[in-house]
N, C-alpha and C positions, 0 to 999 in steps of 0.2 A: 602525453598521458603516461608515461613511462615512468618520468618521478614518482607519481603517486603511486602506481603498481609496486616500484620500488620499496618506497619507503615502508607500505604496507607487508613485503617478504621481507626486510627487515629488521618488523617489529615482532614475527612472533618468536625468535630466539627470547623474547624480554618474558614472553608469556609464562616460558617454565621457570624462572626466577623463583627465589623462596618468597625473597620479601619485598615489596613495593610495587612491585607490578601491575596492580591494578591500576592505580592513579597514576602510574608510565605511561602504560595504553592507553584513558583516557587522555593525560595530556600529549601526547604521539596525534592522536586524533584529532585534537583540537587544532595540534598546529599545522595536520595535513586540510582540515576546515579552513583555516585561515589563509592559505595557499590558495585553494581552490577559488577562495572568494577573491583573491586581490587576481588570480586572473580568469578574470570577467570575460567572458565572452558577449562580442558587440555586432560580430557578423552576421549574416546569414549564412555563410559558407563551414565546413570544416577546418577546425584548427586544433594546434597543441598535434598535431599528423606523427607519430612515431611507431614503425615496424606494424602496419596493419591496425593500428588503433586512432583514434581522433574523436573531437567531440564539436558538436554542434551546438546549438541553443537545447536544442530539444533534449539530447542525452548531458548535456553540461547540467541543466535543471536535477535531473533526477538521481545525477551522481552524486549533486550538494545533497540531496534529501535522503539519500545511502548513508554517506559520512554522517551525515545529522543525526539519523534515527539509531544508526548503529553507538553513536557517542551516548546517546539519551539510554539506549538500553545496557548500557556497562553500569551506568548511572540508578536505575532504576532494579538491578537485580544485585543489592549490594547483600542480601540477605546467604544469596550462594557464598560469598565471599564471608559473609559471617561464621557459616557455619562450617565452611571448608568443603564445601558438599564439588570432589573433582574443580575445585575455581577454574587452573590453568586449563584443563578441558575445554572449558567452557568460554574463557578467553579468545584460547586458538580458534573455535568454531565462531565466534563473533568475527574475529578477523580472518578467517578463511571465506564466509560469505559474503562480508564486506567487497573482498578482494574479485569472488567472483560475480559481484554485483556490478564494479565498477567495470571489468573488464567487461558484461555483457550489455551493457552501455556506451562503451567507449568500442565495441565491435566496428570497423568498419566492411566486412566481412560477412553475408550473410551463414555461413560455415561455421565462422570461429561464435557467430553471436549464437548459433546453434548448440554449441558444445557449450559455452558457459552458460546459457540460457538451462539446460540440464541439470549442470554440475551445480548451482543455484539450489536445487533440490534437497542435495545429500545432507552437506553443514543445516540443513531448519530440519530435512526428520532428525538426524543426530541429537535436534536442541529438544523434539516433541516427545522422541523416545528416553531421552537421558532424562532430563527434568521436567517433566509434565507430571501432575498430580496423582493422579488417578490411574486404575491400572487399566484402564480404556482407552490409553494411548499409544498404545499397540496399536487397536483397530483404525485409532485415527491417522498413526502416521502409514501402516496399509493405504485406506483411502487414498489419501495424498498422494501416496505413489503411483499406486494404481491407476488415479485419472488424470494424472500430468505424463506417465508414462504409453496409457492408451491412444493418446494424441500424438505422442512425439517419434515414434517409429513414420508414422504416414510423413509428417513432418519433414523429416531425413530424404528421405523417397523424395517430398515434392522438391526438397531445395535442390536435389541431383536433375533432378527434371529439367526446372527451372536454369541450371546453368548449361545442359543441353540446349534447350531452347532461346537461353540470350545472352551464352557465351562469357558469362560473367556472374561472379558472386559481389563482385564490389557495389553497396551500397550507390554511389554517386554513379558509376556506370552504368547502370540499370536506369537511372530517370529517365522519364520520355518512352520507355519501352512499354510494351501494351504485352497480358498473358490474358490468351483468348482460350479457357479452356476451363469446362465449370468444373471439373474433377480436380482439379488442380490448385482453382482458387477456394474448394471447400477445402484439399488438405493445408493448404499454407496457410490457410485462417483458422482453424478448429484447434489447433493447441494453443492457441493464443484467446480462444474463447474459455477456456474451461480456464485457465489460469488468470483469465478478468475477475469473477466467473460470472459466464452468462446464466439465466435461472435455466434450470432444465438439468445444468452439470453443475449446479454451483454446492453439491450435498458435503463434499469435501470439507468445502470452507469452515462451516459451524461445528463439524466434530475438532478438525484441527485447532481451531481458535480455543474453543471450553479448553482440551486436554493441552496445552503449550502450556509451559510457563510464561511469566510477566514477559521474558526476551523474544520469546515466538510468537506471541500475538502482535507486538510493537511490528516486527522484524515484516510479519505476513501482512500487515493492514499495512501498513506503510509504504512498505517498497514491493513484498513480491507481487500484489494483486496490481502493482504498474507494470509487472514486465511482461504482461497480459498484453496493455495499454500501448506499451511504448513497441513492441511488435508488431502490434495491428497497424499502426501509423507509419509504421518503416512498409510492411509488406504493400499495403491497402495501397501504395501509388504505382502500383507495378499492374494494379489491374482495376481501375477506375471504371473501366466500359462493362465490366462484370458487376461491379459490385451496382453502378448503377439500377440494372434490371433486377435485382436478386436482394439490395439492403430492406423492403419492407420487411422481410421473413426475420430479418436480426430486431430492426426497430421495434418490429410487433414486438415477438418474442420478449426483451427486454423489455419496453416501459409494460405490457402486461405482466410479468414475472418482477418489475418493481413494484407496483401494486400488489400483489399476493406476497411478496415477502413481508412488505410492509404491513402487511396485515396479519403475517406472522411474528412479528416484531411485538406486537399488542399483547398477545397471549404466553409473552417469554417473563418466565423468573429469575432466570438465570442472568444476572447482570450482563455476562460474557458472551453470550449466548444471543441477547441480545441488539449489545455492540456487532458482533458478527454479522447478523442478516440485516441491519443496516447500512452494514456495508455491500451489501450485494444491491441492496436499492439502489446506492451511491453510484456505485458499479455501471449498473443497469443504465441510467440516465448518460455516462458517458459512453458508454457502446452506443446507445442510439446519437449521441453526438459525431462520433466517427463515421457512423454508417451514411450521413446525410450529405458525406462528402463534401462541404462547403467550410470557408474558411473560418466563418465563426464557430463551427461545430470542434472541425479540429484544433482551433487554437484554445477554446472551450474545454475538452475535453481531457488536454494537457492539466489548463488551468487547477479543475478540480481533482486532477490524480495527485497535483500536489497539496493543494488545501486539502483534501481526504486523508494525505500521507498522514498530515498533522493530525487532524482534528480526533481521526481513530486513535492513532498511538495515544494521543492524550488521554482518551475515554477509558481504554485500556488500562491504561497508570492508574489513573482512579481507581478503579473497580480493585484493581490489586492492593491498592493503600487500604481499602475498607476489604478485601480479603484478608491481610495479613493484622487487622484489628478485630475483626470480629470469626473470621476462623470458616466464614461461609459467604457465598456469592449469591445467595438466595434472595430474593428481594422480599421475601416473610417476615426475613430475619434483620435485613436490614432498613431501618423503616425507623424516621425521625432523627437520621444523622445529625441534623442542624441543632439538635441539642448536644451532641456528644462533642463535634467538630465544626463547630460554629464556621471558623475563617476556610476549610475545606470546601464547602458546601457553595462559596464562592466563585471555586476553580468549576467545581459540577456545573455550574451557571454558564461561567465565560463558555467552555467548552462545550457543553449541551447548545448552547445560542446559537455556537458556529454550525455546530452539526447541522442541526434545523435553518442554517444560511439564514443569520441574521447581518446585519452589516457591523463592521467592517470587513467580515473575514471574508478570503479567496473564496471561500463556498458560495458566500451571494451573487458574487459578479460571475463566478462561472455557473452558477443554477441560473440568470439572468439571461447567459450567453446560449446557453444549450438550449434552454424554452424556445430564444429566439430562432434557432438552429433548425430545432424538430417542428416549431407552428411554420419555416420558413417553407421544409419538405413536403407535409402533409398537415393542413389545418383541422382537419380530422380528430390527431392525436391529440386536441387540445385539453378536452374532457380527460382522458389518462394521464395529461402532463399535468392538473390541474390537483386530481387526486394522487399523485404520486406526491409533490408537493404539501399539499395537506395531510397525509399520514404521515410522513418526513415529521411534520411538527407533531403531532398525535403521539407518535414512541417515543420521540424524545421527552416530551413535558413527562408523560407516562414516566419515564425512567428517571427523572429529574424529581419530579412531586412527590411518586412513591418511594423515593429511597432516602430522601431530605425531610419529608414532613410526614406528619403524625406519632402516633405514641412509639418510642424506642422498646423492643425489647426486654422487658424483665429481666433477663439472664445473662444481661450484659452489664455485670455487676463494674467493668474498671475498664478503663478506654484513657488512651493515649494521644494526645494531640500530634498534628503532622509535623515532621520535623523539617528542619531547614533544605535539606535534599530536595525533599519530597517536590516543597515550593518549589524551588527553583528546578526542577524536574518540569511541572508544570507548566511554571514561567517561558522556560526555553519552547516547550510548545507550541504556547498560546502568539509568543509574540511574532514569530513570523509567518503566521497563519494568520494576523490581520495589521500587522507591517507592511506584510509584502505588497498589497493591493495598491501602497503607493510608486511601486516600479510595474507598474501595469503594460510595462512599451516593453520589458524586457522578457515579459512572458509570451507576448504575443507575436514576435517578429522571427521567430524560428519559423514559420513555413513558406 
């Protein structure tokens, strides 16, 4: 794991460069992508082992979706680099959270995942407060801090505990160990809940997303609402006999707080806005996948943090291509794009489809996986998995019909077709978000 850390402190001497530097970074990136891809992880064990870091299936996945999302959003914010607005700033803060994304992935360490799991924080407020639109983005990256930091003090506290009591922070040491103590299993889960986010704490999410730029929404729906995910699945085997007796209270909580979002979903104009509390339904349905503690839940639950990784950041890009056309995100105003931008309204589709898990994409087979997961727990939740599912497609067509069809705006006297970026911005989204479903052995064999 050490290369890529590497090669990542590195690259940002290239950041403060006058000239080229942009397209350095991205290609720097692509060819630490292409690294990572040619070594595959096949095991179920830890590998790539260097000074306290390694990677498994499980953190191997989410690292590729780090690099990915972070390459797509240098790609996507080229409008900073247009107008000179701090670029190198803004660079370095890509590749500084990049770096500390990888390493709290690649943690083998519950300590050091702890500190980078923080440090994660700083570089997305820096990007929500630097370039975020609106002067609201104060209060949003406040929020932010606030409920990622209200959690993470207890946090600290439980992991000192916790190595008290089993003599060990190392990840693979700890398996097999049992932590019998409810105090203990609410602190080591609840900063991992708010940063999913579960409904109840999830108010954060929807100010931060509107106020971010095009990089911080990509950055937040992508990867940091997995490091929610990818925590709960490392702690959650440490105390199996607790979470047993006690997972109704999350289940409940989530598929009901996905229905109520989702039905907050209905009533949003705000294109942004939105995307955002669709993602907390998203959300929603894989916390109850983790909570049922069985293997299709948790190989499930992986599945769609990474099909989600995609399918959001995509929806996001869009929204920003018709933000930086039309000058508003309001869905008043945007209304008959399929006249303006015929072959756009295309990607709106593919992408809209996935969201609502049509097939081929990883959303179907892990919405498949999870149903089967939480009917397997409690067939009870069937009726709420039922409608959580049917508003899923409800907001989407919503946000697909209303911003694509009917009369265009008056006052949108000149409009600019998408350019080739854009496409291929898109493209890189869409396609391994329903590629991938044909390596279906290699998502599933990490547990």
């Amino acid at each position: 794991m050490l290369k890529f850390i590497l090669m990542l402190l590195f690259m940002i001497p290239i950041c403060f460069l006058k000239k080229t530097y942009w397209f350095m970074v991205q290609g720097y990136m692509s060819i630490i992508m292409f690294f990572m891809m040619s070594n595959l992880i096949v095991g179920i064990n830890y590998e790539m082992l260097s000074l306290g870091f390694g990677c498994d299936l499980l953190s191997y996945g989410l690292n590729m979706l780090s690099v990915w999302i972070c390459l797509l959003m240098i790609m996507a914010s080229v409008s900073i680099k247009k107008y000179n607005y701090f670029s190198n700033m803004f660079i370095f803060l890509i590749l500084m959270l990049l770096m500390f994304l990888i390493l709290t992935f690649s943690s083998l360490s519950l300590l050091s995942f702890y500190i980078f799991f923080e440090a994660s924080l700083i570089p997305t407020l820096l990007l929500i407060m630097g370039w975020g639109y609106q002067p609201e983005r104060i209060q949003a990256g406040i929020y932010l801090l606030f409920y990622t930091l209200f959690a993470s003090l207890p946090l600290l506290i439980g992991l000192m505990w916790l190595n008290e009591k089993l003599g060990s922070m190392i990840l693979f040491n700890c398996e097999g160990l049992e932590v019998m103590n409810y105090l203990l299993y609410f602190i080591l889960i609840f900063a991992f809940l708010i940063k999913m986010p579960m409904y109840l704490v999830h108010l954060w999410l929807p100010k931060a997303h509107v106020e971010a730029p095009i990089s911080g929404s990509m950055i937040l729906a992508g990867v940091l609402l997995k490091l929610g995910g990818y925590g709960l699945l490392r702690v959650i085997k440490l105390m199996t006999f607790i979470s047993v007796k006690v997972s109704f209270i999350w289940i409940s909580v989530s598929l009901v707080g996905g229905i109520l979002t989702s039905l907050m979903c209905l009533r949003q104009l705000d294109m942004k806005s939105l995307i955002a509390y669709s993602s907390v339904a998203h959300m929603s349905m894989v916390l109850g996948g983790i909570f049922t503690l069985n293997s299709w839940g948790l190989w499930m639950s992986y599945l769609m943090m990474i099909g989600h990784g995609l399918c959001s950041s995509g929806l996001f890009c869009l929204s920003n291509i018709m933000y930086e056309r039309v000058g508003s995100r309001s869905m008043i105003i945007n209304k008959g794009l399929i006249n303006l931008m015929p072959s756009m309204t295309l990607w709106w589709f593919l992408l809209s489809a996935s969201n609502m898990s049509a097939p081929p994409s990883l959303n179907l087979m892990a919405e498949i996986g999870l149903i089967n997961s939480i009917m397997a727990w409690s067939d009870k939740s069937m009726l709420l998995l039922m409608l959580l599912s049917f508003f899923s497609a409800s907001y989407t067509i919503y946000l697909f019909s209303y911003t694509q069809h009917g009369k265009f705006y008056s006052g949108l006297y000149n409009m600019v077709s998408g350019v080739n970026r854009e496409y291929l911005l898109l493209f890189l989204h869409w396609v391994p978000l329903n590629i991938l479903v044909l390596k279906m052995d290699y998502l599933i064999i990490w547990i």
